[in-house]
Residue frames relative to the residue before (quaternion, step in Angstrom):
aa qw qx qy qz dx dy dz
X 1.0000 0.0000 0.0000 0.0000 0.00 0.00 0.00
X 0.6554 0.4756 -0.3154 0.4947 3.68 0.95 -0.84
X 0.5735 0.4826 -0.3870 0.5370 4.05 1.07 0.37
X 0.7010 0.3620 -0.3195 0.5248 3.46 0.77 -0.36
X 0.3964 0.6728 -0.3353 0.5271 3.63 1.41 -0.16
X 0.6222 0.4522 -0.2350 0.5943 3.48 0.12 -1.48
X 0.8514 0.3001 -0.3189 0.2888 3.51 -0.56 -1.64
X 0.5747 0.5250 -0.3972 0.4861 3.60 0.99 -0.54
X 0.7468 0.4759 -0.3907 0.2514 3.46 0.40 -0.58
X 0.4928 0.7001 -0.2585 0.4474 3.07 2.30 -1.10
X 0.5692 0.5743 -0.3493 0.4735 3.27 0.92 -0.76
X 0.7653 0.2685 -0.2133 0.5447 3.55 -0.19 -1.68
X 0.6891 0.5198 -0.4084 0.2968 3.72 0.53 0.11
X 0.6264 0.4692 -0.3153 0.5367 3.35 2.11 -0.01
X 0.5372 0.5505 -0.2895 0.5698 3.77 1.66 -0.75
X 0.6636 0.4639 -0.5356 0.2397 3.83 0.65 0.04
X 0.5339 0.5900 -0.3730 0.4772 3.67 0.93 -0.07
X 0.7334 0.4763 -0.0789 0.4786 3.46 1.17 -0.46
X 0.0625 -0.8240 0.5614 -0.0452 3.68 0.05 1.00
X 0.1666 -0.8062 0.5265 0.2123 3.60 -0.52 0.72
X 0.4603 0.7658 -0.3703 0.2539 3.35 1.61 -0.11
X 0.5681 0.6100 -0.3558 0.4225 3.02 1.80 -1.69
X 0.6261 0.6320 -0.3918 0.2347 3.90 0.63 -0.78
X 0.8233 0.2708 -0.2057 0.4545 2.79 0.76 -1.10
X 0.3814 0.6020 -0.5259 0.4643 3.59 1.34 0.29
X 0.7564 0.4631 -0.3260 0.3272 3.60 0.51 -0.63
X 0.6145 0.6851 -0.1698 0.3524 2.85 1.63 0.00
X 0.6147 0.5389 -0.2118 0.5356 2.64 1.77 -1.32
X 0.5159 0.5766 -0.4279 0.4673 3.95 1.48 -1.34
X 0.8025 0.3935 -0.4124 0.1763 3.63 0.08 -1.17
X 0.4385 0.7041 -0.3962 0.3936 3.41 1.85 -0.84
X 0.7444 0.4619 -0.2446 0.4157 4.22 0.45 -0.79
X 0.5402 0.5218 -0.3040 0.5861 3.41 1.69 -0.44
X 0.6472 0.3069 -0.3723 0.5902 3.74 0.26 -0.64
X 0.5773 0.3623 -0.5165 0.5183 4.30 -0.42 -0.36
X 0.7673 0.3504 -0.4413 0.3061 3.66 0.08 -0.85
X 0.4834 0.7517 -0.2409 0.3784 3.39 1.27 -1.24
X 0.6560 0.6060 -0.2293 0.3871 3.06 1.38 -1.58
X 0.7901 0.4446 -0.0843 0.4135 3.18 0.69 -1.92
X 0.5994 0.4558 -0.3944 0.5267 3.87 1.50 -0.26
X 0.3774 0.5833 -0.5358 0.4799 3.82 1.16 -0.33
X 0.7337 0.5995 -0.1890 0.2580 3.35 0.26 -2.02
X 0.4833 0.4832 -0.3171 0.6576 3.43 0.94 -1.24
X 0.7840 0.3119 -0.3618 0.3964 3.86 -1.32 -1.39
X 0.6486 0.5372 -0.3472 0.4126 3.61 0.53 -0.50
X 0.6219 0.6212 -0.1624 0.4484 3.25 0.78 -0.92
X 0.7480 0.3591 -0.1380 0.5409 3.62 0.86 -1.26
X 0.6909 0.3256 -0.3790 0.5225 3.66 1.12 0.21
X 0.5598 0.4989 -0.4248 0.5073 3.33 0.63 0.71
X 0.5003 -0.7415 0.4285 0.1274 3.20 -0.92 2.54
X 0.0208 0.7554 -0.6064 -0.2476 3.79 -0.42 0.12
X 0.7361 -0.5452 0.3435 0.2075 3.17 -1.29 0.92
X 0.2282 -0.7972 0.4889 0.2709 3.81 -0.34 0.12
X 0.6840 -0.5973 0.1407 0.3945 3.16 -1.15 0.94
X 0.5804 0.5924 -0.2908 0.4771 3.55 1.37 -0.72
X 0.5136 0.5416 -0.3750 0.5498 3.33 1.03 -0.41
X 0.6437 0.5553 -0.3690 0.3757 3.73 0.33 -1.43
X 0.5011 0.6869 -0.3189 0.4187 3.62 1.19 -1.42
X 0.8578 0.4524 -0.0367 0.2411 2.30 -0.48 -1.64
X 0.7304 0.2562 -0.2614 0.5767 3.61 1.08 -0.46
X 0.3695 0.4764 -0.5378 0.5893 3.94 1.10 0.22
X 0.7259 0.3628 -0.4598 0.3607 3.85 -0.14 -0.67
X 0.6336 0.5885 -0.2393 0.4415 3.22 0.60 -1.37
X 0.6365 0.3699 -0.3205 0.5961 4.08 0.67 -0.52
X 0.7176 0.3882 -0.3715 0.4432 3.85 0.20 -0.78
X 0.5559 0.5859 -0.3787 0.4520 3.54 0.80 -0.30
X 0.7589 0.3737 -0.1941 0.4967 3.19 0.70 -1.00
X 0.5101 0.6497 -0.3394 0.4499 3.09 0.81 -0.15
X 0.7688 0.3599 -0.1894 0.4936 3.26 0.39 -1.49
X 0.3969 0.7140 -0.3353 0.4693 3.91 1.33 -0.60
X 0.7796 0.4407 -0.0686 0.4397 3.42 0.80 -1.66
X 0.5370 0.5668 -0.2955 0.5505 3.36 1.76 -0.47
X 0.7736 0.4398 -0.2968 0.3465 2.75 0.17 -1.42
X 0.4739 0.7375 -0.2817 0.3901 4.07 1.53 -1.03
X 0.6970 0.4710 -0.2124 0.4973 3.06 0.90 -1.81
X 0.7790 0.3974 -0.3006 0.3806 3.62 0.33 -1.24
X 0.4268 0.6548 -0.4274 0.4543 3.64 1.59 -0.54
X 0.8159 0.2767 -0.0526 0.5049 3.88 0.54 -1.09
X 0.4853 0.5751 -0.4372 0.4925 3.43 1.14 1.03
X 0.5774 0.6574 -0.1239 0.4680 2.81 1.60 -1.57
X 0.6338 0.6021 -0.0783 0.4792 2.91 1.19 -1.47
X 0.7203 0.4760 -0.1392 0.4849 3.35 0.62 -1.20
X 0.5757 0.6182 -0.1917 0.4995 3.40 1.22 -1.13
X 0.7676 0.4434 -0.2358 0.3982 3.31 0.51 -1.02
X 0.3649 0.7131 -0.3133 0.5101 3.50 1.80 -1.57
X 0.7065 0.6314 -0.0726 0.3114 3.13 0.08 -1.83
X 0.7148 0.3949 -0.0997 0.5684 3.65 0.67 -1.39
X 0.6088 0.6121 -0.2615 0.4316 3.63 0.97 -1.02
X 0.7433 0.5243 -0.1686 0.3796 3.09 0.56 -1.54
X 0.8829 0.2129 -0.0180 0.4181 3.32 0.97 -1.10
X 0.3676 0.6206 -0.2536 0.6446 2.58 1.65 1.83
X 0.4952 0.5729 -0.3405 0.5573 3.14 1.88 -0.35
């Protein structure tokens, strides 16, 4: 029993200079630094980025619904189209 004494004591007598807590404490500190890191990236990011003005905003909602409806109107032009083709043929 007085050998397993000693060796246990050798042990906690090399681990006392040594704290495995500090490790994972440093770990846990660095985890709140990157999220913060994260969110000051976020911010600087944020303030170089042009927003549009409201006339602007207009103006390209018009410019997309226009084109839109343009594109409708194409598609149904050549349905119609197609339809008819269609009605002809198999009628001969």
């Amino acid at each position: 029993m007085a050998k397993e004494e000693l060796k246990s004591e050798k042990v906690s007598d090399k681990n006392k200079g040594k704290t495995p807590a500090k490790s994972s404490e440093k770990k846990q500190k660095k985890q709140p630094n990157k999220v913060a890191k994260y969110f000051k990236d976020l911010k600087s990011e944020f303030k170089k980025v042009v927003w549009p003005t409201k006339k602007q905003v207009i103006n390209n909602t018009m410019v997309v619904l226009v084109t839109i409806l343009l594109i409708g109107l194409f598609v149904g032009g050549i349905d119609v189209f197609m339809g008819w083709l269609l009605k002809t043929l198999l009628n001969r």
